[in-house]
Structure formats: C-alpha cells, structure tokens
C-alpha positions in Angstrom: 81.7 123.7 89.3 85.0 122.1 89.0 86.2 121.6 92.8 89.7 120.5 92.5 92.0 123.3 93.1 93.8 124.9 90.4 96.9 123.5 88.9 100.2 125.3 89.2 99.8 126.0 85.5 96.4 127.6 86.6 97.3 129.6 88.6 100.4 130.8 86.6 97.7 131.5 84.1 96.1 134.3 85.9 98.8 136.0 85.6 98.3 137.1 81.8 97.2 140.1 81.6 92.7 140.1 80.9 91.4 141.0 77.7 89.4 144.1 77.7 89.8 147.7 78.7 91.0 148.3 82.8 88.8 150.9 84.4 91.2 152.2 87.1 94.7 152.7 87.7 96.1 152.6 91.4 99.7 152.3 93.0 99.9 150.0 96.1 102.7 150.4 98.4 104.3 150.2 101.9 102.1 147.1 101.7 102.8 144.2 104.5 101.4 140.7 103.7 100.5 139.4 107.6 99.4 135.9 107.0 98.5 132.9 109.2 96.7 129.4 109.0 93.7 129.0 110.0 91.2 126.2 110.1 88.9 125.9 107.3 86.0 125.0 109.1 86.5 128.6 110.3 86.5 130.1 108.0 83.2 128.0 106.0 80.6 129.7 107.3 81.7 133.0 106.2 82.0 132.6 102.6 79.5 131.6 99.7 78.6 128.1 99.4 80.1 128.5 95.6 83.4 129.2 96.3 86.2 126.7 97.5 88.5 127.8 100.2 91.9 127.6 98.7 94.2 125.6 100.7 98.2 125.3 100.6 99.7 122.0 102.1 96.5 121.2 104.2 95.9 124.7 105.4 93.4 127.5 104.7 95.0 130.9 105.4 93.4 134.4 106.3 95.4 137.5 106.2 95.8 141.3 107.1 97.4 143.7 104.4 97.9 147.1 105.1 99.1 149.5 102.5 99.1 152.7 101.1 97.5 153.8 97.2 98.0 156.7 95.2 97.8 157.8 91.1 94.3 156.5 91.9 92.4 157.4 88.6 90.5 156.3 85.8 91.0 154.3 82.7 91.5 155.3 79.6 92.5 158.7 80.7 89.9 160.6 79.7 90.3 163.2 83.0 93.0 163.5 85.4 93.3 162.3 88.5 91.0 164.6 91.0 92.7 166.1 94.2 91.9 164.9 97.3 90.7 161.9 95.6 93.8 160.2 94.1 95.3 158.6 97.4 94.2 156.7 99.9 95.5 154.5 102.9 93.7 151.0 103.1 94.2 147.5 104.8 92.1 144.4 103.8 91.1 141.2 106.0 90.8 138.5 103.1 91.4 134.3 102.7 92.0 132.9 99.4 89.3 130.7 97.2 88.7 129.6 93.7 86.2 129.0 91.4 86.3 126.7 88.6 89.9 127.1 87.6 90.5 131.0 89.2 91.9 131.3 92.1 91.4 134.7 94.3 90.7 136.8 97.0 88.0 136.7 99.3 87.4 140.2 101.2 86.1 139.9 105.0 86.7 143.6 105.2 88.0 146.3 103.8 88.8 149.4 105.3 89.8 153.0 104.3 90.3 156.4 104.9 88.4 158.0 101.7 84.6 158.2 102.1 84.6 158.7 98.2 86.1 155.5 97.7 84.0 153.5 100.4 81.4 154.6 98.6 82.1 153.9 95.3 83.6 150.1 96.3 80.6 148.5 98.1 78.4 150.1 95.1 80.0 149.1 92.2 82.1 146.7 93.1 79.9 144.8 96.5 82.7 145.0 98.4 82.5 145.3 102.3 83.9 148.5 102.7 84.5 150.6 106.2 85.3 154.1 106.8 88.4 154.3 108.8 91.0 156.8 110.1 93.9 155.6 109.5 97.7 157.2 109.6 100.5 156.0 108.3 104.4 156.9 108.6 107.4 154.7 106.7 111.2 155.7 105.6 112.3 155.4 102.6 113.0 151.8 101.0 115.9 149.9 102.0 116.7 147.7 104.9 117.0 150.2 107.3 113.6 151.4 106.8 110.5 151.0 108.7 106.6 151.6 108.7 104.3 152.4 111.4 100.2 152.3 110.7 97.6 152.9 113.1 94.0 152.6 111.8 90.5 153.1 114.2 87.5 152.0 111.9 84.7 154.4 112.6 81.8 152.8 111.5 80.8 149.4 113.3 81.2 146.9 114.0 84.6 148.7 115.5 87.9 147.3 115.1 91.5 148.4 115.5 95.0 147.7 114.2 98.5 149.6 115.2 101.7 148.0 114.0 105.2 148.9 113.2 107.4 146.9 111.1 110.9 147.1 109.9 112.1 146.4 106.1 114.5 143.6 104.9 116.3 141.9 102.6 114.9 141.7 98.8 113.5 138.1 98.2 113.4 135.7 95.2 110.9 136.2 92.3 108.1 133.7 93.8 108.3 130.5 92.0 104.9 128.5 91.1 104.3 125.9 93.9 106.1 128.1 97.1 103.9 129.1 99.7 105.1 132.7 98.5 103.5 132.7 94.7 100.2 131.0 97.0 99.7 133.7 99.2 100.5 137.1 96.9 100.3 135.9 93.5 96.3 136.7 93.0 94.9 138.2 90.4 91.0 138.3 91.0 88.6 139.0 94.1 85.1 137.6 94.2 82.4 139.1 95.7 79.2 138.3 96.5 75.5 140.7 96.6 72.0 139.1 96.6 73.1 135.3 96.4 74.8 136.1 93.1 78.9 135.4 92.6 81.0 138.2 91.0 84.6 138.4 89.9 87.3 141.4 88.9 90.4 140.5 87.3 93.4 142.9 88.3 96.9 143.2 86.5 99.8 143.7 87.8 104.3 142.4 87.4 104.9 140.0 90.0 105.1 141.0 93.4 109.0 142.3 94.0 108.9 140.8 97.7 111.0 142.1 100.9 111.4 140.1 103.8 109.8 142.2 107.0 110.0 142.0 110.9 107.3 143.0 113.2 108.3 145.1 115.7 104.9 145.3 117.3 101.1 144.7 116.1 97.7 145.6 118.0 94.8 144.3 116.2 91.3 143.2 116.5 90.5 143.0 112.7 90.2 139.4 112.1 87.9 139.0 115.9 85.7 141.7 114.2 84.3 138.6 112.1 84.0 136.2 114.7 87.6 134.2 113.9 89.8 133.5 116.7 93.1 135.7 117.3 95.9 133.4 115.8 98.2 132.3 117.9 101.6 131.0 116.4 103.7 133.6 114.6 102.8 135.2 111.3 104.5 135.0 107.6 105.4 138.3 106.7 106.4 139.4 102.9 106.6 143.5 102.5 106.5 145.4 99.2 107.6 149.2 98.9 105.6 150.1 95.7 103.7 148.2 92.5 101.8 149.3 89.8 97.9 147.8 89.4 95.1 147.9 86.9 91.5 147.0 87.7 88.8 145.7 84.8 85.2 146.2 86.0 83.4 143.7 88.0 81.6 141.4 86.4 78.4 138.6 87.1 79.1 135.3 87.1 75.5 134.2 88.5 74.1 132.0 90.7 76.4 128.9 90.6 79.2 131.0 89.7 78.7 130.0 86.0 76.9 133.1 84.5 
C-alpha cells in the first residue's frame, strides 16, 4: 500500500466518471457540509488499520452532513421508482482517508428515516446504518432562505442533532488544492465487514457550493463514537440540490489490494 497521500492530479482523477454500469440513482439536497479539525490520533482507533487518514495542511477533519434524497431508484431503469420508497432524509458522521491513490469517505454513522433503506445499506453495502426520525423544513433556494432539521436516532447507541441554518452567497467552483475541493470533492466511501476493505465509486458534477450560517446546532452525533465535542467554530459549505450515481460495492481484500 502506497502511504503517501494523493496528488492533486489524484484526486482530480476521481472525478472521471467509473467504468461500468451505476446501480442507483439518488438526488442529494438541502445538504450542509459541517466540518471541523480534529486530531488524528482521534480519530486512529476508529478506522481500519488499511486505510490512511487524509489530512489537509496538518489536520485530519471529521464532519456532519445532513441532507435530504429523493428520485431514489434503480439503475438501468428497469422499474420505476416505488412510492414510499424514493425519498429519504439522511445525515452522515464521516472523516476522509485514502487508499493507494483514492481518496474517500469514511462513514462513523449514518442515519436515516427509511427502514427499507437501513436495511438495504448495512447489507449490501456494510455501512453503519441507524434508524432515525428525522424532520426537516427549508425555503426555497436563494439567500434569503433557510433550513431547519431535527433528527432523534431510535436505535442505540442514541444520539441527537437539531440545527437551523440560513443560505448564502453562491461560491467559486472549488479549485484542486483549496480546503473546499478537500473536504467535498469525494468520490468513493470505504467500508469495512469481517477484516476485509471495500470501496463504491459515486458520480456526480462538482459540488455547486453556497456559503451558510448557523443559526443554532444541538448535537451529540460525533460524542456517540467516543470523539470529543469540537470546540472552535465550524466550516460550513451548503448545497440546494445535485444529481448522484452509485456503482455497486466492491472487495478490495484484506490489505486493500484484492
């Protein structure tokens, strides 16, 4: 395993879209990128011994995203997309790693509000899914709007999150080698089930990035894995809506080099 971090050229790479066929379709939106630093040795003991925490400028970073999906449905399409199973509200606790040359998301939780698709996830895809009630409320894009989400996870361990945010100002296209295109521009998550590494690539056009203000923000998702609350002020980038593809999952073994 190659354990120098990816080149900007890398991880520009990943940005091509994967050969194959994508198995799912989903929209992402009202989505809020909450990210801090954090210390790496933190956040070590958490994740396989095979992957590398990605760092930016010294610092390992963990996150909260909460968003909203919908058009949820299969690919090619075969069938349409089923009622009651096509949407979904959803918000992730993840860091960033790489493998080899990859770089990509590393999942400490996931949780959401359809027990069809908590399911599915940690089977087919050995993520760590929760079931959750969550509600969400936002105005239409534009820099008066806003978003409020409020999400009670209802299996255990328990852990909470209410925030309301307001919407800003459009931001630059993020550039290779801005703490921006580092923090949104991922295009694989690993997971990990019986000591074995797996990865699924994901499509998408760069994220169109808002700026965002936190009006207020509750949370005990990132304590619910043992990591401190974080104490200076968060980076905040919003995005109203973006179109995604998922391949399958695949095994990359052992060492990561299956």
């Amino acid at each position: 395993m190659k354990n120098d971090s990816p080149t900007e050229a890398e991880r520009l790479a990943m940005r091509e879209r994967p050969s194959g066929q994508p198995i799912m379709h989903q929209n992402w939106g009202k989505l809020l990128f909450i990210h801090w630093r954090i210390d790496e040795k933190l956040l070590r003991p958490l994740i396989p011994a095979q992957l590398e925490i990605d760092i930016f400028h010294g610092s390992a970073w963990v996150a909260i995203a909460p968003f909203t999906m919908w058009d949820i449905r299969a690919l090619p399409p075969f069938i349409p997309a089923l009622p009651g199973l096509n949407s979904a509200h959803e918000l992730n606790v993840r860091t960033y790693v790489y493998l080899d040359d990859q770089p990509g998301v590393w999942f400490f939780s996931l949780d959401c509000n359809s027990a069809a698709a908590v399911f599915g996830a940690r089977t087919l895809y050995h993520l760590p899914y929760f079931n959750a009630d969550i509600e969400l409320t936002g105005t239409d894009e534009g820099e008066e709007g806003g978003v409020d989400y409020s999400l009670t996870r209802t299996d255990d361990p328990p852990a909470e999150f209410e925030a309301s945010w307001k919407i800003g100002k459009r931001l630059p296209r993020s550039e290779p080698g801005s703490l921006e295109f580092f923090l949104t521009e991922r295009y694989c998550l690993f997971a990990e089930h019986d000591d074995e590494i797996y990865q699924a690539r994901i499509h998408h056009q760069p994220w169109p990035l808002r700026s965002a203000e936190l009006i207020s923000l509750e949370s005990s998702m990132i304590e619910s894995h043992g990591l401190p609350t974080p104490k200076e002020d968060p980076h905040l980038h919003y995005c109203e809506e973006l179109s995604v593809d998922i391949w399958p999952i695949r095994n990359l073994g052992e060492k990561g080099n299956g």
